[in-house]
C-alpha positions in Angstrom: 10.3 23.0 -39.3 12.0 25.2 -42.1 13.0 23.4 -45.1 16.6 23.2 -46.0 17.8 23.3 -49.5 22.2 23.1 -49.9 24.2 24.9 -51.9 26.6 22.9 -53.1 30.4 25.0 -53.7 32.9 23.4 -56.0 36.6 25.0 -56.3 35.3 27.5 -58.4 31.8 28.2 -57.5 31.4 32.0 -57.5 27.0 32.2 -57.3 26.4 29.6 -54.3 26.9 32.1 -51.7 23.9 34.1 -53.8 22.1 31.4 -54.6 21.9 30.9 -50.7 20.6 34.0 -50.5 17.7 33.7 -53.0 16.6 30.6 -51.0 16.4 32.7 -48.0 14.7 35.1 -49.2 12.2 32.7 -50.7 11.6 31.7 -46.7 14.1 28.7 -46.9 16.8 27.0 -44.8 19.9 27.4 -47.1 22.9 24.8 -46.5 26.3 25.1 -47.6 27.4 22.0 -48.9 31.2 21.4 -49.6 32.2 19.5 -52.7 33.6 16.5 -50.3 30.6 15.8 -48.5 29.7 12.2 -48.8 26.4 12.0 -47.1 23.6 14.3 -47.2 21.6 12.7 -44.9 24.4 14.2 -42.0 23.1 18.2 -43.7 19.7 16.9 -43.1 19.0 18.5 -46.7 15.6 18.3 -48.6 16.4 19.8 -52.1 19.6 20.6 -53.6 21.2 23.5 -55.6 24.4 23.0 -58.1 25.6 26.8 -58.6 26.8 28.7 -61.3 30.7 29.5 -61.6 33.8 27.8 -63.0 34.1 24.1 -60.9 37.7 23.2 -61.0 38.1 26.1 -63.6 36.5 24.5 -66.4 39.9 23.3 -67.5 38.8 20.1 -68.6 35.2 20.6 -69.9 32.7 22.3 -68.1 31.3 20.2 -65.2 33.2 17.1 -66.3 35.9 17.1 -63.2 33.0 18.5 -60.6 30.8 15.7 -61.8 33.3 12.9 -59.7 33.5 15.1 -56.6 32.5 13.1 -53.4 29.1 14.4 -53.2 27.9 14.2 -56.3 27.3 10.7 -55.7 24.4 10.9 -52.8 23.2 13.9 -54.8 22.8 11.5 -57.5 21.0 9.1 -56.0 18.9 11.1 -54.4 17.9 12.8 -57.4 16.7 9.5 -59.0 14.9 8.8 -55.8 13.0 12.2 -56.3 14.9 14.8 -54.8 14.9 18.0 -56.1 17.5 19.4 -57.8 18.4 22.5 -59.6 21.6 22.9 -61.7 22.1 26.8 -62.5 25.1 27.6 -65.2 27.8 25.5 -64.1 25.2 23.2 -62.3 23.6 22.5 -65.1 26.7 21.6 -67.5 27.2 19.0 -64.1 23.9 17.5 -64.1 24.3 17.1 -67.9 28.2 15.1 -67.2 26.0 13.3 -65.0 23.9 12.2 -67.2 20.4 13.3 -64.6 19.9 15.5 -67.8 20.2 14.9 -71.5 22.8 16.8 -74.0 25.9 19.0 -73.5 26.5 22.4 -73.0 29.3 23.8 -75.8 30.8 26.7 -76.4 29.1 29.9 -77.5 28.5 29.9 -81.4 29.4 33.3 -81.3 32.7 32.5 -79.3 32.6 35.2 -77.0 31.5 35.7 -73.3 28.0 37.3 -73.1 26.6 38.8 -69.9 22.5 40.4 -70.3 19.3 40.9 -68.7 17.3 37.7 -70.4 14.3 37.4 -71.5 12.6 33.8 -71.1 9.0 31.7 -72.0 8.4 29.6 -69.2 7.6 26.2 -71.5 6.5 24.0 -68.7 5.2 25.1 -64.9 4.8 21.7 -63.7 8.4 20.9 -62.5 9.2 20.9 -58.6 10.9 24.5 -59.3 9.1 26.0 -61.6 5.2 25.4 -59.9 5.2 29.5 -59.2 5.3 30.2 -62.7 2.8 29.8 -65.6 2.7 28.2 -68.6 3.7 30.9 -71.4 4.9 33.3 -68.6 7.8 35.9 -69.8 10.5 36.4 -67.1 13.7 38.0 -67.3 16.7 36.9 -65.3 20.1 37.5 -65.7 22.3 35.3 -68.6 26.7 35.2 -68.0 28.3 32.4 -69.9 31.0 31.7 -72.5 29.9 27.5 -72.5 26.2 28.1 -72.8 24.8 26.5 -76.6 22.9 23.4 -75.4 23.1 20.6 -77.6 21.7 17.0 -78.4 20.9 14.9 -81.3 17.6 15.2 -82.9 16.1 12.4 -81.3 17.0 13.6 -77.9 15.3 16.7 -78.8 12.1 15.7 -80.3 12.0 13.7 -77.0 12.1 16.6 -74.5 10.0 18.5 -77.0 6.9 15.9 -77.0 7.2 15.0 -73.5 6.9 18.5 -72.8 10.6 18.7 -70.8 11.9 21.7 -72.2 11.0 24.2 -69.1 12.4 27.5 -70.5 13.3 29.3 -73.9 15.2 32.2 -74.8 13.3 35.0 -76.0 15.0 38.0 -78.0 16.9 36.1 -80.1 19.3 32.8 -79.2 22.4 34.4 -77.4 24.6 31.1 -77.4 23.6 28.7 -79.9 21.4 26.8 -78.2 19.4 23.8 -80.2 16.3 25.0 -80.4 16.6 28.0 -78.5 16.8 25.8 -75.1 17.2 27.5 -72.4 16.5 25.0 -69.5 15.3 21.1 -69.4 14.4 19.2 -66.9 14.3 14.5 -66.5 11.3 13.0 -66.8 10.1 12.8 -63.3 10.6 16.6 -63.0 12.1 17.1 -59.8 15.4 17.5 -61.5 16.0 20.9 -63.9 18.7 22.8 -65.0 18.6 26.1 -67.2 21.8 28.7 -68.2 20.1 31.9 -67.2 20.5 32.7 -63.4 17.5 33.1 -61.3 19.2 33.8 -58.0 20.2 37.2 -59.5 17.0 38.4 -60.2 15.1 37.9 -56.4 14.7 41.5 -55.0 14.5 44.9 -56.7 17.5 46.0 -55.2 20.4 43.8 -57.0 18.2 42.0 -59.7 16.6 43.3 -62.8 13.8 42.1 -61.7 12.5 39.2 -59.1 11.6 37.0 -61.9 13.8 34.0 -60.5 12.5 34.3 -57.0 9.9 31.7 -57.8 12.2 28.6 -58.9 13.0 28.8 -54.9 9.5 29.4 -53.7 8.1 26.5 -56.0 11.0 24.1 -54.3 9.9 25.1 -51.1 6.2 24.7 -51.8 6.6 21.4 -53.1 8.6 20.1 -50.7 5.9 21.6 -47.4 3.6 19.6 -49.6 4.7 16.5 -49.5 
């Protein structure tokens, strides 16, 4: 049976239809999800993706309307049940709103919009979508955001830090602010991560800089055959 990951689109998603993409060219099942859905058992879904974009165009605070949408509810539940779930741009300023993650995402320091080929250390290979990778490994994926500086208070960071829950770090210099030049965290169990840069743009030679993010998709997909 082929495992099927959803896609979840928001009023303003603009990377789930790529992101779906990625996961089937990773060998995946990819779902649409609409924001409305109530019940994922009915999709039949085994991991889920949040995408990047502009949910409810960002009009209140990034994430923070998409974050009461009808199916963020059983995606919520399921995450703390062990689900995996991976929060890319957008996705991850709604799994921070819903508190599966720690901190905020906030403006760029710089204020402006930045779109680039980025550079990344992969901090921690053990997470459900991040199994492909190795510890110390340099990837570069694509980077587009204008809310991308994550923040948290000190002892939120020293947390993720000595529990070893950062998962990625911006190389090259910090393009947004970030604490710590954070680029992606994931909760404590580790089936839940969410990072700024954008893997599903960088999964074949053709449209990608490189296929650096191919393997957050073919980690989900291993883990999940596995158990």
């Amino acid at each position: 049976m082929t495992t099927r990951i959803g896609v979840v689109t928001f009023p303003g998603s603009l990377d789930d239809s790529d992101a779906r993409r990625a996961i089937r060219i990773a060998g995946g099942e990819a779902v649409a999800l609409w924001h409305r859905d109530k019940d994922l058992r009915k999709q039949q879904v085994d991991a889920v993706v949040l995408p990047g974009g502009f949910s409810y165009g960002d009009y209140l605070r990034c994430g923070a309307i998409a974050r009461f949408s009808p199916i963020m509810e059983p995606v919520v539940e399921q995450a703390k049940a062990g689900m995996p779930v991976l929060g890319i741009c957008n996705g991850f300023q709604v799994l921070c709103e819903t508190h599966l993650l720690p901190g905020a995402l906030t403006r760029n320091d710089h204020l402006h919009f930045i779109c680039r080929d980025q550079r990344l250390r992969v901090e921690n290979d053990t997470t459900a979508w991040t199994s492909d990778y190795e510890r110390g490994q340099e990837i570069v994926v694509p980077l587009k955001n204008g809310e991308g500086g994550y923040v948290a208070d000190e002892r939120t960071l020293d947390e993720l830090e000595g529990e070893g829950r950062v998962v990625f770090r911006y190389l090259d210099g910090n393009p947004n602010g970030s604490r710590r030049d954070i680029a992606g965290i994931t909760n404590e169990a580790g089936n839940v991560v969410g990072l700024m840069p954008h893997p599903e743009h960088a999964v074949e030679a053709l449209t990608g800089p490189t296929t650096d993010g191919l393997g957050f998709f073919t980690s989900a997909l291993k883990k999940l055959v596995a158990s």
